[in-house]
PAZAPA-4460 file (N, C-alpha, C; in steps of 0.05 Angstrom, whole numbers, plus 32768, in hexadecimal, padded with zeros to 4 digits):
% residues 147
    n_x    n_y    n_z   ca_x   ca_y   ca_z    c_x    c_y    c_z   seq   type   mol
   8011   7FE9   8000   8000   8000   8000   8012   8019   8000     1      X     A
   8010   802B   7FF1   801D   8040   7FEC   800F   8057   8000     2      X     A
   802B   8066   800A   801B   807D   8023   802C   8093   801D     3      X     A
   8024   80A5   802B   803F   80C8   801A   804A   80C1   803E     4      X     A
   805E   80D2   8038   8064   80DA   8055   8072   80EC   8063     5      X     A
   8060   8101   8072   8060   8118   8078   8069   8133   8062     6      X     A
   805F   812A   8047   8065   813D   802E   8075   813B   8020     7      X     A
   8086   8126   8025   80A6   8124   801C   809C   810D   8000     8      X     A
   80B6   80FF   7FF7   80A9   80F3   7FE3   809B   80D1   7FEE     9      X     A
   808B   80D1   7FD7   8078   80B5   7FE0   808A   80A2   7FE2    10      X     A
   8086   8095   7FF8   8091   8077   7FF4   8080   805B   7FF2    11      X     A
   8088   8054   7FE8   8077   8033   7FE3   8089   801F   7FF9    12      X     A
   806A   8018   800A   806F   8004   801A   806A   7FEF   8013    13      X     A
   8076   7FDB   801E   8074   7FBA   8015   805E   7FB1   8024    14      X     A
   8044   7FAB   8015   802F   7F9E   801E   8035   7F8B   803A    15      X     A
   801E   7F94   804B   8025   7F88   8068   8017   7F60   805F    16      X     A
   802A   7F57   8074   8017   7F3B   8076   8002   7F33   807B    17      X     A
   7FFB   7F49   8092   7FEB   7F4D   80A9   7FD1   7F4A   809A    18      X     A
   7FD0   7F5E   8086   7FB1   7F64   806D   7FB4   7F40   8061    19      X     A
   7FC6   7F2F   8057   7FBB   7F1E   804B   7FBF   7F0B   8060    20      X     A
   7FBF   7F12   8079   7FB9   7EF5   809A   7F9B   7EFD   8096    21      X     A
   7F8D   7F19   8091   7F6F   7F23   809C   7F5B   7F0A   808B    22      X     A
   7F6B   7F0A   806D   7F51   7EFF   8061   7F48   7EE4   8062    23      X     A
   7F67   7ED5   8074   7F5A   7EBD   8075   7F48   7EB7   808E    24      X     A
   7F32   7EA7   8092   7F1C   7EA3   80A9   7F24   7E97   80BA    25      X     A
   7F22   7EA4   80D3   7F2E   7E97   80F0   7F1F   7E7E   80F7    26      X     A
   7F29   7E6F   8107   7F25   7E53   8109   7F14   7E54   8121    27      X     A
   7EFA   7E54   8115   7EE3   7E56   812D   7EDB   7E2D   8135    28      X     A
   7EDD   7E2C   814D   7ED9   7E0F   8155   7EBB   7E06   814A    29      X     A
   7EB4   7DF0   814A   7E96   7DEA   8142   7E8D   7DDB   815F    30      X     A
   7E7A   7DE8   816B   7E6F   7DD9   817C   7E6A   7DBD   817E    31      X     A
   7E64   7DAE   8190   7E64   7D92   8198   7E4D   7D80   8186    32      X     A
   7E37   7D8F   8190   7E21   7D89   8182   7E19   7D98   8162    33      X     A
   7E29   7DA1   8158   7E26   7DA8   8137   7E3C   7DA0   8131    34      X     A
   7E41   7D86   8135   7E5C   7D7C   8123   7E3E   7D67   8117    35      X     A
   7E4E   7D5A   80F7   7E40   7D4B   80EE   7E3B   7D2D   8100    36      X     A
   7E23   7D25   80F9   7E27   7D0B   8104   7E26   7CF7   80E9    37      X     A
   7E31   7CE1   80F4   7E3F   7CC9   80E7   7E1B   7CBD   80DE    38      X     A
   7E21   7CB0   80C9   7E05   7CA2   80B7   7E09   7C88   80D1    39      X     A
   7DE8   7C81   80D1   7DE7   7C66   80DE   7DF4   7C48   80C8    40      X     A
   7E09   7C47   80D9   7E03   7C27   80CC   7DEF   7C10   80C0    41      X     A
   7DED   7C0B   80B0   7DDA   7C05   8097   7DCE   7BE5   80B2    42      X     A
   7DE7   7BD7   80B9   7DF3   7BC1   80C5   7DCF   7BC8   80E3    43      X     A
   7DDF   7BD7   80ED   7DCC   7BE0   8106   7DB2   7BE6   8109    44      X     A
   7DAB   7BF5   80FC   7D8C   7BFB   80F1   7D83   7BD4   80E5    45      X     A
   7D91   7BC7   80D3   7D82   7BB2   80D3   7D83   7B9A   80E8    46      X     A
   7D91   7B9F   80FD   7D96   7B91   8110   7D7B   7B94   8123    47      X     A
   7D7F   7BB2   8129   7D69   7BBA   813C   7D44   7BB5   8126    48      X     A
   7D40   7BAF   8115   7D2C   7BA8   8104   7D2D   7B8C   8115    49      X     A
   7D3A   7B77   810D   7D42   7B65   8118   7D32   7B5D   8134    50      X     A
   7D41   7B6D   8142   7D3C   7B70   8158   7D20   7B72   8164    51      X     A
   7D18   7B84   815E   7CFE   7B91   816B   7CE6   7B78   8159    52      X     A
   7CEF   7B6F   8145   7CD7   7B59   8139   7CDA   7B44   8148    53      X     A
   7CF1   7B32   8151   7CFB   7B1D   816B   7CE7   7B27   8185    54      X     A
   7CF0   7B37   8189   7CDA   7B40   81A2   7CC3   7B46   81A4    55      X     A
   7CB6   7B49   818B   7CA0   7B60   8186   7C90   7B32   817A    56      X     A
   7C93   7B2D   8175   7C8E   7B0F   8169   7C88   7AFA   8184    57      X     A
   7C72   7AEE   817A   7C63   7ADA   818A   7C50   7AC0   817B    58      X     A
   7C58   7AAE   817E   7C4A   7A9A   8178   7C34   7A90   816A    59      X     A
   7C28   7A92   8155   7C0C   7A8F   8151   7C05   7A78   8160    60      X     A
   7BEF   7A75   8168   7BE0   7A63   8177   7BC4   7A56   815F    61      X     A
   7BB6   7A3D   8163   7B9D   7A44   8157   7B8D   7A50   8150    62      X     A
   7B8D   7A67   8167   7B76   7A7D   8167   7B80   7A8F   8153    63      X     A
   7B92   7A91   8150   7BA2   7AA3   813D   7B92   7A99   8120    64      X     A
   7BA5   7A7C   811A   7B99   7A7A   8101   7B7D   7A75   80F8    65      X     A
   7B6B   7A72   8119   7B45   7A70   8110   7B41   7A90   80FE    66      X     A
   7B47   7A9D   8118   7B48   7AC2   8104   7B52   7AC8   80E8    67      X     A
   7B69   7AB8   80EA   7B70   7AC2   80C5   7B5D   7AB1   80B6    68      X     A
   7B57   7A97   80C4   7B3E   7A7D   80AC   7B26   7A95   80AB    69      X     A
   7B15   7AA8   80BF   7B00   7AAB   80BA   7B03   7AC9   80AB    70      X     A
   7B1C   7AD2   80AF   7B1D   7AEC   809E   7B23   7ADA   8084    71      X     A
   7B2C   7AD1   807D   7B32   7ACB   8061   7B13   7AC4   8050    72      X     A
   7B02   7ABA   8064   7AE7   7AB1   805D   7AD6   7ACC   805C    73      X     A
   7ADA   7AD7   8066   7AC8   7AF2   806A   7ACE   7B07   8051    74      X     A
   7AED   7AFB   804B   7AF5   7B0D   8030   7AE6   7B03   8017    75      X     A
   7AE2   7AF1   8019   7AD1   7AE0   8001   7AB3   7AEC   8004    76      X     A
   7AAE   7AE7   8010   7A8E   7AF6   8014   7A82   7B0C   800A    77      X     A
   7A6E   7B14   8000   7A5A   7B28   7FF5   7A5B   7B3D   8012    78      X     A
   7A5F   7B56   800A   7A56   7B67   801C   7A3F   7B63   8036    79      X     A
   7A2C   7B60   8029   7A12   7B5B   8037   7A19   7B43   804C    80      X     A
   7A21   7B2E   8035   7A2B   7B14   8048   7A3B   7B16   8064    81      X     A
   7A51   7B2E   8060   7A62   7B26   806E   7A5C   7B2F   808E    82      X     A
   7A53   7B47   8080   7A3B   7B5A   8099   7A2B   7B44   80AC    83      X     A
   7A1E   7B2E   809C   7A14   7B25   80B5   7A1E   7B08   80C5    84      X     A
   7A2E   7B08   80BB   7A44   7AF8   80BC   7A58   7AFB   80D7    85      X     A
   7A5A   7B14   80D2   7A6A   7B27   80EA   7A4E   7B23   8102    86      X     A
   7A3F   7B29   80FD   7A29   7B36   810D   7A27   7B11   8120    87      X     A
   7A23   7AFF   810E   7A22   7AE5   8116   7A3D   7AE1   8136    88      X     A
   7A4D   7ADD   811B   7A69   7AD9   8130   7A6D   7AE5   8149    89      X     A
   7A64   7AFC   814D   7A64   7B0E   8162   7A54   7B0A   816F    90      X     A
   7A3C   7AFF   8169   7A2D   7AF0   817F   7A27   7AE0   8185    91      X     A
   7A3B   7ACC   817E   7A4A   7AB7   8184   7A5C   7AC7   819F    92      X     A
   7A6A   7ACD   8196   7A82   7AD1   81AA   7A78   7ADD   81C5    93      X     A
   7A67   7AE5   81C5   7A50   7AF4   81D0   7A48   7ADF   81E8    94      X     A
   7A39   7ACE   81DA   7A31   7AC0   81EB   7A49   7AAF   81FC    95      X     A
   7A5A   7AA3   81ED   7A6D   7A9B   81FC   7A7E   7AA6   8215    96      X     A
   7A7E   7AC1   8209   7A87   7AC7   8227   7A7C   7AD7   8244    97      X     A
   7A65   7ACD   8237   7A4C   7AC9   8243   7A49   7AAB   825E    98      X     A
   7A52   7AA2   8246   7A5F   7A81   8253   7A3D   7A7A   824D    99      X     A
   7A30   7A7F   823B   7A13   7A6D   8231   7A16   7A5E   8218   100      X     A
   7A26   7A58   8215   7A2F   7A3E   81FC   7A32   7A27   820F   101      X     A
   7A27   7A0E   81FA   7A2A   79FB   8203   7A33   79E3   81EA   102      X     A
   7A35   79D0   81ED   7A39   79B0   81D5   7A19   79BA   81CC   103      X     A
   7A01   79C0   81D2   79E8   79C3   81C6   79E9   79DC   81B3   104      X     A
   79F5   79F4   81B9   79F0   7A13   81AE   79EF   7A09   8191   105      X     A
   79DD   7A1B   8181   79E2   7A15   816A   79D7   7A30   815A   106      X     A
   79D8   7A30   813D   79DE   7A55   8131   79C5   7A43   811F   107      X     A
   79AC   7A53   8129   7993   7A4C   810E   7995   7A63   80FF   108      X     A
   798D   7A64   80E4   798F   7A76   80DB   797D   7A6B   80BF   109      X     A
   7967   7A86   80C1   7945   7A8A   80B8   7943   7AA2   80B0   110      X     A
   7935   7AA1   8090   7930   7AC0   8087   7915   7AC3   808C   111      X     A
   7908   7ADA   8087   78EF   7AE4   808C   78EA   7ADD   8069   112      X     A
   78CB   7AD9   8072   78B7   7AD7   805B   78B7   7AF4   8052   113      X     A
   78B3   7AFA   803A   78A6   7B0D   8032   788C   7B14   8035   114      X     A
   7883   7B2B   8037   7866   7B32   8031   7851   7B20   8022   115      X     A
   785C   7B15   8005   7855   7B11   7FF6   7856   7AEC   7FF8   116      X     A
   7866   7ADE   8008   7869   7AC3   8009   7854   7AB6   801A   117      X     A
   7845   7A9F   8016   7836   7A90   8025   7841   7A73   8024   118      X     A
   7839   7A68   803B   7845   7A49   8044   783B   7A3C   802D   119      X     A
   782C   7A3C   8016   782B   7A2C   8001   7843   7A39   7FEE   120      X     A
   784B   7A50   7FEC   785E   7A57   7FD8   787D   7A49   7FE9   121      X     A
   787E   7A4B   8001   7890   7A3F   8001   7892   7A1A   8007   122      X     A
   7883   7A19   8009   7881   79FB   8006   7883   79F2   7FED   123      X     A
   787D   7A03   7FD4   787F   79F8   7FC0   789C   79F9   7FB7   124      X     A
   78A5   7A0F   7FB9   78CA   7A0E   7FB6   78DB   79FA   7FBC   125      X     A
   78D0   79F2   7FCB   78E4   79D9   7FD3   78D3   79C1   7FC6   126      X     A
   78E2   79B1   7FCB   78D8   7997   7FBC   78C0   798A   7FCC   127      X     A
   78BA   7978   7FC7   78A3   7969   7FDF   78A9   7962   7FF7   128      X     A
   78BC   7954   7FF9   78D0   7946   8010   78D5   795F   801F   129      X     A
   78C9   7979   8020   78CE   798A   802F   78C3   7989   8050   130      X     A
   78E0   798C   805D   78D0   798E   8075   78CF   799E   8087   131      X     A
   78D1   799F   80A5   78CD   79B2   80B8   78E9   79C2   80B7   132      X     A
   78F3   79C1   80AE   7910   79CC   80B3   790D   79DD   8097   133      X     A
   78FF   79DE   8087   78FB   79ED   8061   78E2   7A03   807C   134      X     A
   78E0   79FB   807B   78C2   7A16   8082   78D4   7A21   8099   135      X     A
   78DD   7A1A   80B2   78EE   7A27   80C5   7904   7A39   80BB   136      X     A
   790E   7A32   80A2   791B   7A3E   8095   7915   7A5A   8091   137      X     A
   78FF   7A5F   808C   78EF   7A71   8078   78DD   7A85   8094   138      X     A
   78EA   7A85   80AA   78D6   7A90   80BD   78EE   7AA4   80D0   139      X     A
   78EA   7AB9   80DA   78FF   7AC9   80F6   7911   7AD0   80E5   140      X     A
   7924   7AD9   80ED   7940   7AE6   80ED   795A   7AD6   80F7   141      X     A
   796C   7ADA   80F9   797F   7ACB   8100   7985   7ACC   8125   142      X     A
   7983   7AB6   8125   7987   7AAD   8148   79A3   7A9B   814E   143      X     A
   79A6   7AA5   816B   79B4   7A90   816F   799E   7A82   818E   144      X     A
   79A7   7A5D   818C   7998   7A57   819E   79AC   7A45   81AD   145      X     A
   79AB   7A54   81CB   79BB   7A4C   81E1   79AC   7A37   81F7   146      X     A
   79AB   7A23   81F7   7998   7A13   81FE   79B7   7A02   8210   147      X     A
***
């Protein structure tokens, strides 16, 4: 940097060091907690997967696979079907822990006549050999009978 000095003639000074120490950036520390952190091990994450399924895992039992037999059946089913189906089962279960099931309990199940049906229309539907169990058919709503 060139400077006069005190009026006399200019002299040229030899650029200080000092100006090119300024421009490089002082060495500020990085705190503890903003340093990067290290990627998880690919190894560890599938260990602990591992892990928590070992522990998290239990046995199927029977009961297990009755539930997946009657869901898999219920998937087959017509909407309407399955609705009362559910409605059945549940009162089933119902009564059982109830503790009113017995070796006798049994699931009747009877549609209503229409308006329009008489015991000769349905007697004729069925074949001749029709018997008390074709007309019982055809009478109430769905029961269960705990006898």
């Amino acid at each position: 940097m060139a400077t006069l000095d005190g009026g006399t003639a200019g002299l040229l000074e030899e650029p200080s060091h000092e100006s090119q120490a300024s421009s490089v950036e002082p060495h500020i520390p990085v705190p503890a907690g903003a340093r990067k952190r290290a990627r998880p091990d690919p190894s560890d994450a599938l260990l602990s997967v591992i892990t928590e399924s070992i522990q998290s895992t239990r046995h199927e039992d029977e009961w297990d696979l009755l539930g997946r037999t009657v869901a898999c059946k219920l998937r087959r089913m017509h909407d309407d079907q399955r609705v009362i189906a559910e409605r059945l089962v549940n009162e089933v279960m119902y009564h059982g822990i109830l503790k009113n099931l017995s070796a006798n309990s049994t699931i009747g199940i009877r549609t209503q006549l229409t308006h329009t049906d008489t015991m000769a229309d349905v007697h004729n539907r069925k074949s001749t050999t029709s018997s008390s169990n074709d007309v019982q058919q055809y009478f109430g709503n769905y029961d269960v009978d705990m006898q």
